[in-house]
C-alpha positions in Angstrom: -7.4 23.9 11.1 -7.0 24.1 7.2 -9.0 21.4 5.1 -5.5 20.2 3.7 -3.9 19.7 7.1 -7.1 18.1 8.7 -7.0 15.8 5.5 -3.1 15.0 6.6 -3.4 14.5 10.0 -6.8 12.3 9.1 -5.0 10.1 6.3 -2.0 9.5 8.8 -4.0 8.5 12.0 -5.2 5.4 9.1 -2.1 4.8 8.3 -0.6 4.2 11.3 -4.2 2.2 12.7 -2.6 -0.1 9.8 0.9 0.1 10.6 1.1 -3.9 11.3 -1.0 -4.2 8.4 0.8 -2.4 6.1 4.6 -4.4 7.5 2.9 -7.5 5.8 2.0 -6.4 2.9 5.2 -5.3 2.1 6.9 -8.9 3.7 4.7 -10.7 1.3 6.1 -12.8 -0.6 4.7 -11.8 -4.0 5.5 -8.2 -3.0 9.2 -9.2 -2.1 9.4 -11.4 -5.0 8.5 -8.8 -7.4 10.6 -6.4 -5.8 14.6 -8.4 -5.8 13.5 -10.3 -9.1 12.9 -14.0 -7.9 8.7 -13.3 -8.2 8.3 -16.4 -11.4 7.5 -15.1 -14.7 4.5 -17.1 -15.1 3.3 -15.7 -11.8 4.3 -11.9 -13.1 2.2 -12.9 -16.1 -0.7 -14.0 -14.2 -0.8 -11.1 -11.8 -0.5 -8.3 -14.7 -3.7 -9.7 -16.7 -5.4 -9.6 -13.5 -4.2 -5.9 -12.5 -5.6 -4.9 -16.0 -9.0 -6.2 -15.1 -8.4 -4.3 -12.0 -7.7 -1.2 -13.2 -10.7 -1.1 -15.6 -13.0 -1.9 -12.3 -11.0 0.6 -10.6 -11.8 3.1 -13.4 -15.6 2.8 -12.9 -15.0 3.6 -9.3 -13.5 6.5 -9.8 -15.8 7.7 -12.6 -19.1 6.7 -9.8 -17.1 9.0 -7.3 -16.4 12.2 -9.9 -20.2 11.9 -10.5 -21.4 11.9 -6.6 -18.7 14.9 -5.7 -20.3 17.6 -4.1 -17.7 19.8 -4.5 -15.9 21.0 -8.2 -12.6 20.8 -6.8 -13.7 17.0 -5.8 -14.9 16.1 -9.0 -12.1 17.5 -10.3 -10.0 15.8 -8.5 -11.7 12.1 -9.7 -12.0 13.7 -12.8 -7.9 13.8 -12.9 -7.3 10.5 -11.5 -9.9 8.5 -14.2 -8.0 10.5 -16.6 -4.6 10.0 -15.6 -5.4 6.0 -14.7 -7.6 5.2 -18.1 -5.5 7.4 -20.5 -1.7 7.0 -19.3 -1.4 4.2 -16.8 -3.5 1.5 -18.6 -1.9 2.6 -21.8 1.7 2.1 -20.2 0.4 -1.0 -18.5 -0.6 -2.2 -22.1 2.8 -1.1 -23.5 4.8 -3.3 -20.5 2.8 -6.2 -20.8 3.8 -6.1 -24.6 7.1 -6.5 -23.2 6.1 -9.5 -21.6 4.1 -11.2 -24.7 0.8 -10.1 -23.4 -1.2 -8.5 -26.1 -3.9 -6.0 -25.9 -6.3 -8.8 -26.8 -5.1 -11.0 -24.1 -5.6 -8.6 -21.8 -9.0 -7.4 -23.1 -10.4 -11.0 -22.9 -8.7 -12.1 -19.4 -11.4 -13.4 -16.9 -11.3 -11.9 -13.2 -10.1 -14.4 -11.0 -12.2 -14.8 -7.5 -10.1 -12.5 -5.5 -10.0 -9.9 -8.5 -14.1 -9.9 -8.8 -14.2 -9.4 -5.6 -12.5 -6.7 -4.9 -13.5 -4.6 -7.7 -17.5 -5.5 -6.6 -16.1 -3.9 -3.6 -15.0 -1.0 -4.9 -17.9 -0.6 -7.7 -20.4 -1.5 -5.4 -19.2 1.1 -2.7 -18.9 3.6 -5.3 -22.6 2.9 -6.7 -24.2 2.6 -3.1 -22.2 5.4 -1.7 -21.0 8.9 -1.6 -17.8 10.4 -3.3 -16.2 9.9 0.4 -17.0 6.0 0.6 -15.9 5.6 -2.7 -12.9 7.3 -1.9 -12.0 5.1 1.1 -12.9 2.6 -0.9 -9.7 3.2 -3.4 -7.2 4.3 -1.1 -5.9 0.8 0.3 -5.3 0.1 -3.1 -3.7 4.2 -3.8 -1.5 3.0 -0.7 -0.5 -0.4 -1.4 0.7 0.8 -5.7 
């Protein structure tokens, strides 16, 4: 079986081990409230200083995993995402919060919360103790759930 197809079949067996999972996630009420509009804007505000946080953590992840790939083709596959993630979608996360009178600063200086350090300790740690593939599996709820 091609590496692409094994890959497929392998990422939808997860998927649908999740399945119930995956039904409450999106019935949360954050999710639903961010998605029809009702989600508070203090509560928007709050959530997109922590993503930022987030996506730096998820950053060094990705960087650990580039640097553990065994393969070029993996590597450059990390390689993309870091880029694409540290260069365009934290620089269009910047630009939106703008929109919402969240500076750059504010951002910059914006503590984790508890639940936000702990999942990116989760994700660096993996990265750090692990191979490209943990890190990898490490990421992907969160690939799933954006």
């Amino acid at each position: 079986m091609p590496r692409q197809k094994l890959f497929e079949n392998f990422t939808q067996g997860l998927r649908d081990s999740v399945a119930d999972q995956w039904d409450r996630e999106k019935a949360h009420p954050f999710v639903t409230g961010l998605g029809d509009g009702t989600l508070p804007l203090a509560t928007f505000r709050y959530y997109m200083r922590q993503d930022y946080v987030f996506l730096i953590g998820f950053c060094r992840a990705v960087a650990l995993a580039a640097g553990k790939a065994e393969r070029l083709s993996d590597m450059a596959f990390f390689a993309r995402l870091l880029d694409e993630t540290l260069n365009t979608e934290m620089a269009l996360h910047v630009s939106f919060c703008a929109d919402f009178g969240i500076s750059e600063d504010e951002l910059l200086a914006t503590a984790p919360s508890p639940t936000t350090k702990a999942y990116v300790d989760h994700l660096v740690t993996t990265a750090h103790a692990g191979t490209a593939q943990d890190a990898a599996a490490a990421i992907l709820p969160c690939s799933w759930g954006y």
